[in-house]
N, C-alpha and C positions, 0 to 999 in steps of 0.2 A: 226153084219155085217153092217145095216145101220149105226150105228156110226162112223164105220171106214172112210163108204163110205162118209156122210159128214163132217167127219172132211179132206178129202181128197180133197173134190170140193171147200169148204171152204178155203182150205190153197192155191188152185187154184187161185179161185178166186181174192184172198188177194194181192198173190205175182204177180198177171197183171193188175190188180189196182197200185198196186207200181209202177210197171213198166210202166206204162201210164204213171201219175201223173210223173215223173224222164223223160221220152222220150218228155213229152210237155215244161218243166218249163228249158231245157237243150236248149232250142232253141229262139234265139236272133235275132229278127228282124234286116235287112238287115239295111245297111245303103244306103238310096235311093239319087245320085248325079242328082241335081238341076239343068240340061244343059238344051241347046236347042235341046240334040238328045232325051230326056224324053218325051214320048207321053202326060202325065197331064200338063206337063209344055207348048207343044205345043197348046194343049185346050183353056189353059187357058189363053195365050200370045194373038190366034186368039179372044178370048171376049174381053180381056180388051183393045184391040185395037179399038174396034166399041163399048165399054159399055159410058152411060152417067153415071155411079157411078163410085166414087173415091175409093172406096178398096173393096177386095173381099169379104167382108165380107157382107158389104150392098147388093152386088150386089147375094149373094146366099138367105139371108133371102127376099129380090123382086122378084127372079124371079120365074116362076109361076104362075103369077098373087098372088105375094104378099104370098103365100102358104109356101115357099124355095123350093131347092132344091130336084128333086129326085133321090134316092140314095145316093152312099160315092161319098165323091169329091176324086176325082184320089189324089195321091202321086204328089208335087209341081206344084199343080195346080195353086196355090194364090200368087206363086213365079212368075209362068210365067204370072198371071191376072198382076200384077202388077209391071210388065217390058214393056207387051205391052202397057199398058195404062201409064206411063211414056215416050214411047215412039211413040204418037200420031202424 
């Protein structure tokens, strides 16, 4: 009787493991459009408007007091850093 039982929870177990691993790897990030109605790109347009660094890149490993960044940078944030800061 235990044997049944765990070959039972076992095959349970197995077959939603699969179906996890198939339900996550089935799923394909969004393609994110780079406007000005995009909140990261609005962010990021208001910095590089007022920033003394020329690309975002510099301007995330500085700020901080030189520490970077804290947290993810939004989705086309360094798109919009580097529109308003071209257009000074």
């Amino acid at each position: 009787m235990k044997n049944n039982f765990f070959k039972i929870i076992s095959s349970i177990a197995l077959i939603s493991i699969f179906l996890f691993i198939s339900y996550g790897s089935g799923k394909e990030k969004d393609e994110v459009k780079c406007d000005s109605s995009n909140e990261g790109y609005k962010i990021g347009y208001k910095i590089g408007k007022n920033s003394l660094w020329d690309d975002p890149e510099t301007y995330l490993r500085e700020c901080n007091r030189g520490n970077g960044m804290i947290g993810e940078v939004p989705p086309c944030w360094r798109e919009g850093f580097r529109d308003g800061h071209s257009n000074k």
